[in-house]
Biopython code that builds the backbone (N, CA, C, O; Angstrom):
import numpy as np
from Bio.PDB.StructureBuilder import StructureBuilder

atoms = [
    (1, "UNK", "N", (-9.739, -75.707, -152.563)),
    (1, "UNK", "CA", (-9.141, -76.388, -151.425)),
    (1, "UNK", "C", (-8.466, -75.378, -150.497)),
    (1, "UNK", "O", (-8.413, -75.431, -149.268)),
    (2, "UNK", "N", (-7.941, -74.416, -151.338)),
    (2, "UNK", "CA", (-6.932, -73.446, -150.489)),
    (2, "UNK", "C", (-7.884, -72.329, -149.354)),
    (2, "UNK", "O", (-7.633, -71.688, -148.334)),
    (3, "UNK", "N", (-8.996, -72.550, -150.184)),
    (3, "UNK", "CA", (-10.609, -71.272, -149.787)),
    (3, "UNK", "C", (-10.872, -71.975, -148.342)),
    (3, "UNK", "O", (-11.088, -71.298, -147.337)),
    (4, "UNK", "N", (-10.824, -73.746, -148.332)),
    (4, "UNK", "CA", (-11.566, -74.871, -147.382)),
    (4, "UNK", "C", (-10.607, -75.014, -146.108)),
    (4, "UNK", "O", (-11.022, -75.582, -145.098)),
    (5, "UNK", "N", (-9.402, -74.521, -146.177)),
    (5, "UNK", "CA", (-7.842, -74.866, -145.303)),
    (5, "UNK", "C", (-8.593, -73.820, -144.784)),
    (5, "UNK", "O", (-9.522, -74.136, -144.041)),
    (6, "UNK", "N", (-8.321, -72.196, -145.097)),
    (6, "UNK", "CA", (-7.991, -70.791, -144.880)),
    (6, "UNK", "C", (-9.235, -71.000, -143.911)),
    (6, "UNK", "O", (-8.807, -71.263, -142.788)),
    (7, "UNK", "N", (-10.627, -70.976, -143.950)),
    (7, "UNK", "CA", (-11.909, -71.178, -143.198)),
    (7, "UNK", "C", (-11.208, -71.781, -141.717)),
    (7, "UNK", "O", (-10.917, -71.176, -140.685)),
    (8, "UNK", "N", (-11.057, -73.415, -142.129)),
    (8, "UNK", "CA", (-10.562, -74.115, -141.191)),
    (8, "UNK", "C", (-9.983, -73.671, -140.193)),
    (8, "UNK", "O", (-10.514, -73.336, -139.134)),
    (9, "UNK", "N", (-8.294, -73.625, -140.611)),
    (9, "UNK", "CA", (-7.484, -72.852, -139.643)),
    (9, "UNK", "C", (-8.204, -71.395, -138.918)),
    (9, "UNK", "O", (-7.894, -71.084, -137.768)),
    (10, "UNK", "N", (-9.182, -70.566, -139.729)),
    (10, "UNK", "CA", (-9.905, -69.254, -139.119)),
    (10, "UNK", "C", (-10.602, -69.669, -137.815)),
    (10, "UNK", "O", (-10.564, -69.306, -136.639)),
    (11, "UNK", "N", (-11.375, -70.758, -138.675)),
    (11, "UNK", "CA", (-12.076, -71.363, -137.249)),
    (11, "UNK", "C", (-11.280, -71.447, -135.769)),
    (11, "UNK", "O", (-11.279, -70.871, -134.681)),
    (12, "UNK", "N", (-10.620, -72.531, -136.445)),
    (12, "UNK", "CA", (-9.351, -73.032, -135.457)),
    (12, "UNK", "C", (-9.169, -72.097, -134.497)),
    (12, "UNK", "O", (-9.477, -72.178, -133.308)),
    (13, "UNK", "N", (-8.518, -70.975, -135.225)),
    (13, "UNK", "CA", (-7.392, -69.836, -134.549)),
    (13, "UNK", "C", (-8.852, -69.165, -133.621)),
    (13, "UNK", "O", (-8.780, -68.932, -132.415)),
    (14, "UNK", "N", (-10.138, -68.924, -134.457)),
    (14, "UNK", "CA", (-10.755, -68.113, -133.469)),
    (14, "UNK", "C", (-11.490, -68.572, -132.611)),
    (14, "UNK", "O", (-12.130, -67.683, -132.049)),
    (15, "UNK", "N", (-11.770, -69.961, -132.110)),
    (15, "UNK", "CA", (-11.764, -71.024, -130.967)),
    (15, "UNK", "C", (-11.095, -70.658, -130.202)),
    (15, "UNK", "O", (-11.496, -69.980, -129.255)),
    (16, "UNK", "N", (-9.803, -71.016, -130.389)),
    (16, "UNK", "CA", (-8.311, -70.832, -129.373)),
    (16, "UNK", "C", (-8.635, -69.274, -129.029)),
    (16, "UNK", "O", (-8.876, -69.087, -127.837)),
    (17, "UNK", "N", (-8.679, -68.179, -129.826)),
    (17, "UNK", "CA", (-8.521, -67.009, -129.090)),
    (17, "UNK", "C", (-9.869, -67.111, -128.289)),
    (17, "UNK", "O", (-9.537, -67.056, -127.105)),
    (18, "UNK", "N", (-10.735, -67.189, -128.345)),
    (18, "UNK", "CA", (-11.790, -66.696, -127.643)),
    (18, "UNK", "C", (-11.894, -67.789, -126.491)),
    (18, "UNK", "O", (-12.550, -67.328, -125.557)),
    (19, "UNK", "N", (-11.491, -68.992, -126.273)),
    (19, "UNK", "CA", (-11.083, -69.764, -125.214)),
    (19, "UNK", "C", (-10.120, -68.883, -124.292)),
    (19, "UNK", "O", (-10.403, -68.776, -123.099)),
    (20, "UNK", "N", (-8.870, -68.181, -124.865)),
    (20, "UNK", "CA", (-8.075, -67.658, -123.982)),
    (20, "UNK", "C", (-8.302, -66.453, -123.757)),
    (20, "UNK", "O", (-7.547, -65.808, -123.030)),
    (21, "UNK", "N", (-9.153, -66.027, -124.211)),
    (21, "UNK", "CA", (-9.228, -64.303, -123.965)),
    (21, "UNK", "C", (-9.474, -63.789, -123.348)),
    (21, "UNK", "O", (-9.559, -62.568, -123.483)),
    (22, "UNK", "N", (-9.847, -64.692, -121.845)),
    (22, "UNK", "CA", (-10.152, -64.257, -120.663)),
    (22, "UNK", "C", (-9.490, -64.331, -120.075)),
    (22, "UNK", "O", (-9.458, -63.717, -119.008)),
    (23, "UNK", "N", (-8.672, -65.082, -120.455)),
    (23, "UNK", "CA", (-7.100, -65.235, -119.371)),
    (23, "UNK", "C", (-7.123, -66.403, -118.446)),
    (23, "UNK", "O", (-6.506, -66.476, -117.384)),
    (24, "UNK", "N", (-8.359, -67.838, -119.267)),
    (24, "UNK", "CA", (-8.261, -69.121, -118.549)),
    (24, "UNK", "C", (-7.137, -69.612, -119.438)),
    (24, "UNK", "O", (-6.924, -69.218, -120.584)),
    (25, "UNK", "N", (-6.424, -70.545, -118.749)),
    (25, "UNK", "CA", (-5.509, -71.637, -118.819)),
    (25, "UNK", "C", (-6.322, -72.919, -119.189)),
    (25, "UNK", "O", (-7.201, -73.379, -118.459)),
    (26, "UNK", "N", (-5.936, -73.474, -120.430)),
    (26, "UNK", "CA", (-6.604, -75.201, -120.399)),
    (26, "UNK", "C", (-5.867, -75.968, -119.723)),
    (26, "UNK", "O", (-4.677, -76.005, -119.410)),
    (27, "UNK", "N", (-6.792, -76.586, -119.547)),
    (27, "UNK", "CA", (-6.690, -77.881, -118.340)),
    (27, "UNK", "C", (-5.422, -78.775, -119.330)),
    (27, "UNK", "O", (-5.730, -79.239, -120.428)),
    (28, "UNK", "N", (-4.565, -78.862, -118.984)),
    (28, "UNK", "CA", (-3.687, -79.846, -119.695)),
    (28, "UNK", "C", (-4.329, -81.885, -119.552)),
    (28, "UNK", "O", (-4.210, -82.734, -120.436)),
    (29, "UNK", "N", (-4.674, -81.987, -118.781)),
    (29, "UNK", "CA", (-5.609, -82.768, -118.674)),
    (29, "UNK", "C", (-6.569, -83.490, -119.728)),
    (29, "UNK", "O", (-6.458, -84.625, -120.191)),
    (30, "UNK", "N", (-7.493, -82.571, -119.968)),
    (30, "UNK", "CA", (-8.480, -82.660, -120.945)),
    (30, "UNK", "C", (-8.004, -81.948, -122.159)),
    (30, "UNK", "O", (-7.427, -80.869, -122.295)),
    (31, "UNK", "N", (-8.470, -82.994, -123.140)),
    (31, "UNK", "CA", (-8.035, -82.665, -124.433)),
    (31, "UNK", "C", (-9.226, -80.965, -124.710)),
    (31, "UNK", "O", (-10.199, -80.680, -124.011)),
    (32, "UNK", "N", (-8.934, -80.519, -125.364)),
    (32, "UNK", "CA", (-9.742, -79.694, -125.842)),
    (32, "UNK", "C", (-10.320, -79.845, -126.663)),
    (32, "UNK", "O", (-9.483, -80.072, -127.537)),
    (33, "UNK", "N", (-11.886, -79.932, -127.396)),
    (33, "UNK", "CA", (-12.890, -80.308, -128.230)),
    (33, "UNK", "C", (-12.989, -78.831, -129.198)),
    (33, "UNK", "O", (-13.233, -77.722, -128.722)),
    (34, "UNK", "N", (-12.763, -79.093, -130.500)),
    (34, "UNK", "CA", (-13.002, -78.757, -131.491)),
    (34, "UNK", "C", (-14.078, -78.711, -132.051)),
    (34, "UNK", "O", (-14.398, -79.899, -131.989)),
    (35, "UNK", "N", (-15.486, -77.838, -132.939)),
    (35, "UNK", "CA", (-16.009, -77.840, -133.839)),
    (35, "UNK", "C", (-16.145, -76.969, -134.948)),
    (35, "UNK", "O", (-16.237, -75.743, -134.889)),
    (36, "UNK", "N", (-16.154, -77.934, -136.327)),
    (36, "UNK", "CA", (-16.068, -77.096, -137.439)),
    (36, "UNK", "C", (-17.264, -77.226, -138.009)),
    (36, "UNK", "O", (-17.673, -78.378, -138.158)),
    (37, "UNK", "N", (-17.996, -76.254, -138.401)),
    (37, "UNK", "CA", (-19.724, -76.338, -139.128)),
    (37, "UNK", "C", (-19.407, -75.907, -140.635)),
    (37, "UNK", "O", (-18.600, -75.035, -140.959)),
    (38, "UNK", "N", (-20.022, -76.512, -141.309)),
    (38, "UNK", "CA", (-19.823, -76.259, -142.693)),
    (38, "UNK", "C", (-21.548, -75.887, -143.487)),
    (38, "UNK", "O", (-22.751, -75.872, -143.226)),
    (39, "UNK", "N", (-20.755, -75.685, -144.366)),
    (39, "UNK", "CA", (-22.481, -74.620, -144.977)),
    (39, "UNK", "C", (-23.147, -75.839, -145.098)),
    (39, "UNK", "O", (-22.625, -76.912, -145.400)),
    (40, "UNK", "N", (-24.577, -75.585, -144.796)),
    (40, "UNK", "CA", (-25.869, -77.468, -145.085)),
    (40, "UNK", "C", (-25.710, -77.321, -146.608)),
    (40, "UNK", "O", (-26.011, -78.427, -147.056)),
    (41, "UNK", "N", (-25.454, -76.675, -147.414)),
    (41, "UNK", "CA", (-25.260, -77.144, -148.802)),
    (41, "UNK", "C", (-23.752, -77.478, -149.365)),
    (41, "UNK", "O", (-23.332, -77.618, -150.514)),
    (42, "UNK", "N", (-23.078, -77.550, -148.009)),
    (42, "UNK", "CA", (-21.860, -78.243, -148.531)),
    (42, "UNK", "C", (-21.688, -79.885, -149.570)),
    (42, "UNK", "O", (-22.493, -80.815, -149.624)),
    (43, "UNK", "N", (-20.737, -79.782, -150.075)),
    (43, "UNK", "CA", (-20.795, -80.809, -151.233)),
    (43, "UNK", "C", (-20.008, -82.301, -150.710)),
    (43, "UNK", "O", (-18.947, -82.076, -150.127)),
    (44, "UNK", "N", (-20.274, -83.367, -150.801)),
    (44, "UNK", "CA", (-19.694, -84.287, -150.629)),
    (44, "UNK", "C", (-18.425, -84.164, -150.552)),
    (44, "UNK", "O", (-17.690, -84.505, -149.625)),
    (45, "UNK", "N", (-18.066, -83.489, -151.895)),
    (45, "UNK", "CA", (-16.475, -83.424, -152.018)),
    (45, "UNK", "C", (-15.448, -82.542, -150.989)),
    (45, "UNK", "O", (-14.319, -82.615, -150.505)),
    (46, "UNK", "N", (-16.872, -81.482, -151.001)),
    (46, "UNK", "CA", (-15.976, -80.216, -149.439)),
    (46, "UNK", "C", (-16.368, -80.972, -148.315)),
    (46, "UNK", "O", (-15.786, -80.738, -147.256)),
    (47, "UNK", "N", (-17.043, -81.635, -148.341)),
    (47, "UNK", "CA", (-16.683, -82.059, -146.631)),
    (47, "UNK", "C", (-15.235, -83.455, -146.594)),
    (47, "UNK", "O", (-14.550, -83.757, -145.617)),
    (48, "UNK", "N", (-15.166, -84.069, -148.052)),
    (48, "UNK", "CA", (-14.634, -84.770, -147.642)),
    (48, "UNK", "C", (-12.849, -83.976, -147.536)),
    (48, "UNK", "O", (-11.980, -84.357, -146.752)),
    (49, "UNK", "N", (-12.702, -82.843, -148.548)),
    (49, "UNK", "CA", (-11.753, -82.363, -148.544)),
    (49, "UNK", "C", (-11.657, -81.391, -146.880)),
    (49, "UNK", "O", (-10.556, -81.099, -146.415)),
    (50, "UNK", "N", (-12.402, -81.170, -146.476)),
    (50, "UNK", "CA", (-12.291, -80.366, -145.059)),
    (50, "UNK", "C", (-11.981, -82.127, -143.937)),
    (50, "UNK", "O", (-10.849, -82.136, -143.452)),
    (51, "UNK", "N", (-12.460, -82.834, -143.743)),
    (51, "UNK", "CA", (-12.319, -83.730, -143.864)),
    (51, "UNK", "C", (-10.773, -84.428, -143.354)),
    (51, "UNK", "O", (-10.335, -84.562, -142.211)),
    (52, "UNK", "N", (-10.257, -84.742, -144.468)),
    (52, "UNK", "CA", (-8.871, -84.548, -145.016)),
    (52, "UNK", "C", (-7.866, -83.483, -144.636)),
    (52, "UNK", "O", (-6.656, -83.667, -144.501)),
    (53, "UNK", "N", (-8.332, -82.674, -144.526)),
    (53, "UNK", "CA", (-7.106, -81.773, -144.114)),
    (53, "UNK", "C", (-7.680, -81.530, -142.600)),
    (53, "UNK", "O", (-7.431, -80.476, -142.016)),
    (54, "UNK", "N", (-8.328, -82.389, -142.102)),
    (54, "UNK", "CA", (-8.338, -82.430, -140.174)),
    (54, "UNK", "C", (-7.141, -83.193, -140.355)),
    (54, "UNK", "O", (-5.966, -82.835, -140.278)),
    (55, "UNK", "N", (-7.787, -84.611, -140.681)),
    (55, "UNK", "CA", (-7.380, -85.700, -140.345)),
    (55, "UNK", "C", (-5.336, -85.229, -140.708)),
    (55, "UNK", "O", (-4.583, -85.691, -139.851)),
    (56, "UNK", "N", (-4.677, -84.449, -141.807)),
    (56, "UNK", "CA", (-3.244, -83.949, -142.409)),
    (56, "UNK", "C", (-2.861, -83.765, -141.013)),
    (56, "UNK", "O", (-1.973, -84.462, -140.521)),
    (57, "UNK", "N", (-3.402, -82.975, -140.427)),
    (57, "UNK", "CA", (-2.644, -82.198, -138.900)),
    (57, "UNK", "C", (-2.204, -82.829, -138.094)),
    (57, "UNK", "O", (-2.748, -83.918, -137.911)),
    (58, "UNK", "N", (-1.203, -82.517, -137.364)),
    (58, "UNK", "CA", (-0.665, -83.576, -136.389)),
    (58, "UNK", "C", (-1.208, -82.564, -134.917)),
    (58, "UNK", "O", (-1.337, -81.368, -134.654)),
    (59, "UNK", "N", (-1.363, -83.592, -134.378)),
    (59, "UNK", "CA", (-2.294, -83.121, -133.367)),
    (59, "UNK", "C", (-4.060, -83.482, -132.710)),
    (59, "UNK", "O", (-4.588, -83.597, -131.604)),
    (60, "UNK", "N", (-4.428, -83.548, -133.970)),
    (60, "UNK", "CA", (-5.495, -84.058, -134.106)),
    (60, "UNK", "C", (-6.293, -85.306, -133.411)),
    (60, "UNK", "O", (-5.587, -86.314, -133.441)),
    (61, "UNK", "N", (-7.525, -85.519, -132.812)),
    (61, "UNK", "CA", (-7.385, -87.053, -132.811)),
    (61, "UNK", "C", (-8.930, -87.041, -132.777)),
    (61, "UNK", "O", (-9.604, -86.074, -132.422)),
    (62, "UNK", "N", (-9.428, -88.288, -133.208)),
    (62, "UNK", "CA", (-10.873, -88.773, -132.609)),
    (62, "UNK", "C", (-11.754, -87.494, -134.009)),
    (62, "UNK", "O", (-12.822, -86.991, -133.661)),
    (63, "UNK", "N", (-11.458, -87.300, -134.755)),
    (63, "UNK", "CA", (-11.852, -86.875, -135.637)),
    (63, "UNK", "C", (-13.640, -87.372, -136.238)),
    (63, "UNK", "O", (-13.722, -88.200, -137.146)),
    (64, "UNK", "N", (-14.773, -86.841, -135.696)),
    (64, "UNK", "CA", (-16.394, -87.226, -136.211)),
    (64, "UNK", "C", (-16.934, -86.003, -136.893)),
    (64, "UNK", "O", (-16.739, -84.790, -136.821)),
    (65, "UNK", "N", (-17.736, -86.867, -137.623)),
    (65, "UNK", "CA", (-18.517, -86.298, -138.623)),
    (65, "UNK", "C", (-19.684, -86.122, -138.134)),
    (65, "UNK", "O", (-20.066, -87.244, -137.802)),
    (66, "UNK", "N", (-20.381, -85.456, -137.924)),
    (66, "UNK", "CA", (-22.191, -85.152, -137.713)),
    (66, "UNK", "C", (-22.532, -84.629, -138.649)),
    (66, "UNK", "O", (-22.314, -83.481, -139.036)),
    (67, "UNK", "N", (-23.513, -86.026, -139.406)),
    (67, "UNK", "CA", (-24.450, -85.393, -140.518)),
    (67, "UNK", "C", (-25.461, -84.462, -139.727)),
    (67, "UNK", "O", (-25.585, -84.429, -138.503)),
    (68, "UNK", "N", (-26.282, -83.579, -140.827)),
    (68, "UNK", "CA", (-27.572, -82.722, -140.529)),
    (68, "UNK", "C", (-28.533, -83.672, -139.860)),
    (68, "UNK", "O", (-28.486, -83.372, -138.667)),
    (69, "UNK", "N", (-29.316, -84.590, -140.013)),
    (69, "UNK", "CA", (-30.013, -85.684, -139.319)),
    (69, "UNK", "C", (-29.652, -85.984, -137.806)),
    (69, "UNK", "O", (-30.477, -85.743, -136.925)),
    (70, "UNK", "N", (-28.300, -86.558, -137.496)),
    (70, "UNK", "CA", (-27.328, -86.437, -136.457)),
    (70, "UNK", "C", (-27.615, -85.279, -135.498)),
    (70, "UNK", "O", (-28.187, -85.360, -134.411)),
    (71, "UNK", "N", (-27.074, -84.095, -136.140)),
    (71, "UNK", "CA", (-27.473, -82.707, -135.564)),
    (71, "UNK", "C", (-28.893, -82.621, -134.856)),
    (71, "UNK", "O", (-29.136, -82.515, -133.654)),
    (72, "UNK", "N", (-29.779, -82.696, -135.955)),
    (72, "UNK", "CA", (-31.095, -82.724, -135.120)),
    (72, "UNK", "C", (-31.603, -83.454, -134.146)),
    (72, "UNK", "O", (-32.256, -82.991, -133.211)),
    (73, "UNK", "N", (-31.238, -85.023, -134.371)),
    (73, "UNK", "CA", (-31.397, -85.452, -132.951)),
    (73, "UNK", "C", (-30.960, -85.532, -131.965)),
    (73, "UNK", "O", (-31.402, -85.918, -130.883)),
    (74, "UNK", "N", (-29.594, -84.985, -132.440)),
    (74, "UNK", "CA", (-29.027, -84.659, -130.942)),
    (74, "UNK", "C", (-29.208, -83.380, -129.942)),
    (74, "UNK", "O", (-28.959, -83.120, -128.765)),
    (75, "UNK", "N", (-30.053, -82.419, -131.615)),
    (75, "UNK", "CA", (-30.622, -80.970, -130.860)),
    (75, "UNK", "C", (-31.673, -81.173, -129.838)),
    (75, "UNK", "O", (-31.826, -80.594, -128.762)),
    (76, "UNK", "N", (-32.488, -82.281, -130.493)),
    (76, "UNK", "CA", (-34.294, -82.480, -130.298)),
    (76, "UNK", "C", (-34.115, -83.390, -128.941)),
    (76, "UNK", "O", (-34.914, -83.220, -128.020)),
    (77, "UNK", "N", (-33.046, -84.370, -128.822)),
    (77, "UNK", "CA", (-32.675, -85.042, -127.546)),
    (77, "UNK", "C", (-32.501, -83.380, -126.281)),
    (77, "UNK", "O", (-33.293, -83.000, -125.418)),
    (78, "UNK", "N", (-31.504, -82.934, -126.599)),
    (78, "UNK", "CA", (-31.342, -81.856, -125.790)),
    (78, "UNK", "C", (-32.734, -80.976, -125.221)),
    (78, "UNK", "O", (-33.271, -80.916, -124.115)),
    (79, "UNK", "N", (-32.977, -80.446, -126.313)),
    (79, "UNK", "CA", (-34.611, -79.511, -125.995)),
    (79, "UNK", "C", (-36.095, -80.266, -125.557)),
    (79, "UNK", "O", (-37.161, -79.704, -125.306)),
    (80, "UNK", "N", (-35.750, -81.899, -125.552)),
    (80, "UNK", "CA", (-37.008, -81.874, -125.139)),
    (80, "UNK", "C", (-38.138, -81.364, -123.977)),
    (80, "UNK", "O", (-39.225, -80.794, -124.072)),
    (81, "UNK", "N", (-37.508, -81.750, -123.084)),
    (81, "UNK", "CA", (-38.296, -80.841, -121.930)),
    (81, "UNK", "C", (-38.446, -79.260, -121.976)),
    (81, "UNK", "O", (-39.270, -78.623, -121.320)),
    (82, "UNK", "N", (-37.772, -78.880, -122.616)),
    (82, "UNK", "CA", (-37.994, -76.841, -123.194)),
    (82, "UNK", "C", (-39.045, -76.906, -123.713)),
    (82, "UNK", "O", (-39.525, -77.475, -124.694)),
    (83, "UNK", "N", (-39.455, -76.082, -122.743)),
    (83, "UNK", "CA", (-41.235, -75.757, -123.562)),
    (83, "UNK", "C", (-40.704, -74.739, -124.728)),
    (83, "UNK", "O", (-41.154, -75.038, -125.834)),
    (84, "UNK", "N", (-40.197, -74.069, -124.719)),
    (84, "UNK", "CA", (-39.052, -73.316, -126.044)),
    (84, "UNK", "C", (-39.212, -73.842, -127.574)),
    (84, "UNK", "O", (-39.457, -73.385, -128.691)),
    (85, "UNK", "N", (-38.918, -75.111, -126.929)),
    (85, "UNK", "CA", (-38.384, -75.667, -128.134)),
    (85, "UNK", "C", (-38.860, -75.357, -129.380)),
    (85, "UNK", "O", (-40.007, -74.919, -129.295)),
    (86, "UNK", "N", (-38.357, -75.417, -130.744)),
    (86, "UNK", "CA", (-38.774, -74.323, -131.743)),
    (86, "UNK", "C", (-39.169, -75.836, -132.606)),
    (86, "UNK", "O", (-38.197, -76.214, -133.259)),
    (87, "UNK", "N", (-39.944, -76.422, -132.685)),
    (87, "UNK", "CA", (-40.716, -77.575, -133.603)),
    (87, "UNK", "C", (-40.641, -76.929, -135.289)),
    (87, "UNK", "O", (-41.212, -77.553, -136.183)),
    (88, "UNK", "N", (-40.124, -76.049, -135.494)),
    (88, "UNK", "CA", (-39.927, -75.666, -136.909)),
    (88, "UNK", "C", (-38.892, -75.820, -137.560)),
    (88, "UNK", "O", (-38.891, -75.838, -138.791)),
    (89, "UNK", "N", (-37.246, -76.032, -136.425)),
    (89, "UNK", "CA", (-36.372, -76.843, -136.724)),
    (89, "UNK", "C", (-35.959, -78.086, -137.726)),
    (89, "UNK", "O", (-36.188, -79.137, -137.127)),
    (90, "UNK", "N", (-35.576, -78.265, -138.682)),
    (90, "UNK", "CA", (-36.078, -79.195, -139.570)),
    (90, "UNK", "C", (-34.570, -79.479, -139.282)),
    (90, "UNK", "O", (-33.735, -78.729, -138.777)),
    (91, "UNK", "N", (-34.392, -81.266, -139.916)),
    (91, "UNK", "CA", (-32.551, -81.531, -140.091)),
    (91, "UNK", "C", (-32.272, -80.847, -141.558)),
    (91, "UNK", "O", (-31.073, -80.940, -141.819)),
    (92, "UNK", "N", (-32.865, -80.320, -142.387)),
    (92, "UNK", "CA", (-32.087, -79.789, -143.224)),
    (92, "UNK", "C", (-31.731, -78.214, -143.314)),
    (92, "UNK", "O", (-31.323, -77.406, -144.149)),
    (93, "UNK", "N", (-32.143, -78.260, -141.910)),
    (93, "UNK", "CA", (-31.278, -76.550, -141.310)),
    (93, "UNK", "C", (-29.976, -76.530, -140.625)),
    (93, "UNK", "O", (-29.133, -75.633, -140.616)),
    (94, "UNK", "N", (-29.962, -77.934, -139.927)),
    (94, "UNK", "CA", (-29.257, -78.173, -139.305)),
    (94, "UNK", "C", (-27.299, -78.370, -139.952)),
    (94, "UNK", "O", (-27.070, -79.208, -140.824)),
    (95, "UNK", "N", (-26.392, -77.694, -139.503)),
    (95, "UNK", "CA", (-25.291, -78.072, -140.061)),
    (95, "UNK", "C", (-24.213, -78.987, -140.433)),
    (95, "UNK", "O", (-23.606, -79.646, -139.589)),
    (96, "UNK", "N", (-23.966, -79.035, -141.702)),
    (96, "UNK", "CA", (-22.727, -80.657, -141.202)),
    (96, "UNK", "C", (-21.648, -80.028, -140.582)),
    (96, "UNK", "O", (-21.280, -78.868, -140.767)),
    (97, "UNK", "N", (-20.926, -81.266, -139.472)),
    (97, "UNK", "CA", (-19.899, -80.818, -138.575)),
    (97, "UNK", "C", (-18.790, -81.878, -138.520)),
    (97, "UNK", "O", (-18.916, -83.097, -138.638)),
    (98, "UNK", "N", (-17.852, -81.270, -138.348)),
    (98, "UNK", "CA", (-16.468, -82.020, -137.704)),
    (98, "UNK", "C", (-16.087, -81.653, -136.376)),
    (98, "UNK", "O", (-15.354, -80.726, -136.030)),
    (99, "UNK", "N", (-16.767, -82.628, -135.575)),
    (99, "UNK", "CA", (-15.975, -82.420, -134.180)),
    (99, "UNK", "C", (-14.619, -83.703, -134.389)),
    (99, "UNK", "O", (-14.533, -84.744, -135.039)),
    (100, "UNK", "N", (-13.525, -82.806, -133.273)),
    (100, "UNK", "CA", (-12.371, -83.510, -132.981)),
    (100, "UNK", "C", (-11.566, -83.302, -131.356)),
    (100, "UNK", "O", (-11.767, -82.474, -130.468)),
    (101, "UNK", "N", (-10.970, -84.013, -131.421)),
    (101, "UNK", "CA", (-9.918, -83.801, -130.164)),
    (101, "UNK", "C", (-8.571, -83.419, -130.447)),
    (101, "UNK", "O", (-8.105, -83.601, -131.572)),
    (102, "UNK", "N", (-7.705, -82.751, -129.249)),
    (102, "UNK", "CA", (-6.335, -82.337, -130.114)),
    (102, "UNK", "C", (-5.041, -83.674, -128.978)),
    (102, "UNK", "O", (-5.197, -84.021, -127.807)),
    (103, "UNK", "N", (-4.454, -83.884, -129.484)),
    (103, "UNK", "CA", (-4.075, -84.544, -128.492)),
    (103, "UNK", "C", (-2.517, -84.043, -127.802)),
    (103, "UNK", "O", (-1.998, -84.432, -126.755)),
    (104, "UNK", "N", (-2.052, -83.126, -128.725)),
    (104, "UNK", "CA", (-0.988, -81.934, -128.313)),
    (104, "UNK", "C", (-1.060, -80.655, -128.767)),
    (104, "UNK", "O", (-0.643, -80.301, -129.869)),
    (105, "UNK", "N", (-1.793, -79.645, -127.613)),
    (105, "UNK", "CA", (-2.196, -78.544, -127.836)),
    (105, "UNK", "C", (-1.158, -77.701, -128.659)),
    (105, "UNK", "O", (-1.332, -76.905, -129.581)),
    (106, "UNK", "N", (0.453, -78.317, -127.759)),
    (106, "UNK", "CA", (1.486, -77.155, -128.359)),
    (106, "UNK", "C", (1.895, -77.392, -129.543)),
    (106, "UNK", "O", (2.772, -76.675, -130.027)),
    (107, "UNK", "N", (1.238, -78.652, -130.396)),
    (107, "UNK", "CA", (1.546, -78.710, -132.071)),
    (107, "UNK", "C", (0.504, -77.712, -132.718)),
    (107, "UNK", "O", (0.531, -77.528, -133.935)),
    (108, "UNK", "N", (-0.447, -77.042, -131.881)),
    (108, "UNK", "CA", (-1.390, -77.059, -132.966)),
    (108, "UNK", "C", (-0.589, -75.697, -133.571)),
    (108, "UNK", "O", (0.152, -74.934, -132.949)),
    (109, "UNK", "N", (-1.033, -75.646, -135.157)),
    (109, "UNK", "CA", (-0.573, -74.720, -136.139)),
    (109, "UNK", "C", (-0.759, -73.059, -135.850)),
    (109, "UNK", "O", (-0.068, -72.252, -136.472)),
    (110, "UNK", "N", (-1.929, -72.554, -134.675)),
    (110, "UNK", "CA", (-2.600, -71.658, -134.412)),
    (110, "UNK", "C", (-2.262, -71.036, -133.266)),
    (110, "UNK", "O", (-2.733, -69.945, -132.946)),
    (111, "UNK", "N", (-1.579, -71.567, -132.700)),
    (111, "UNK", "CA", (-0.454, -71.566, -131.160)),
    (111, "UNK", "C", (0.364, -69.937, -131.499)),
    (111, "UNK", "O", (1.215, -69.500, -130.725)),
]
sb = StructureBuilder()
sb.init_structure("model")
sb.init_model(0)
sb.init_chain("A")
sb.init_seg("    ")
for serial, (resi, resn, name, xyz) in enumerate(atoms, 1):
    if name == "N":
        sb.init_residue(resn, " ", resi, " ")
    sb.init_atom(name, np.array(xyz, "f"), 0.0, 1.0, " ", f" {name:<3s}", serial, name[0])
structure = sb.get_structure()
């Protein structure tokens, strides 16, 4: 659990820096959108424990899950007109995710 936090918050923190590292200002306005990708052989139990410790944070809000399936059609929606498009893509390449919203930037833990 302590291995699943430490990731998290990494994520977290290296979102936020690389958002600011140019020296933009967020829009106080718009919430800022979060995503966390977890390994495709993650376990029921780690996603539900990653999961869980979104949802602990204060700050947080609007907290979704995108299964691998999810992922792909929302990849395959995107690329259709790309003659690109890589048809070898399978959903079980694809990653499970936690997107979220924050709804007070200056709580977050990574500040």
């Amino acid at each position: 659990m302590r291995k699943i936090l430490l990731v998290l918050f990494a994520a977290l923190a290296g979102a936020m820096a690389c958002s600011t590292a140019r020296g933009e200002e967020f829009d106080t306005k718009e919430k800022p959108r979060i995503t966390v990708f977890l390994d495709s052989d993650s376990t029921r139990e780690q996603r539900d424990a990653v999961e869980a410790a979104i949802r602990a944070q204060v700050g947080f809000d609007t907290v979704e899950y995108e299964s691998p399936e999810e992922a792909y059609a929302q990849y395959k929606s995107l690329m259709e007109d790309d003659p690109a498009f890589d048809a070898s893509v399978r959903p079980e390449k694809m990653p499970h995710s936690f997107r979220f919203t924050t709804t007070d930037l200056e709580a977050m833990p990574f500040r």
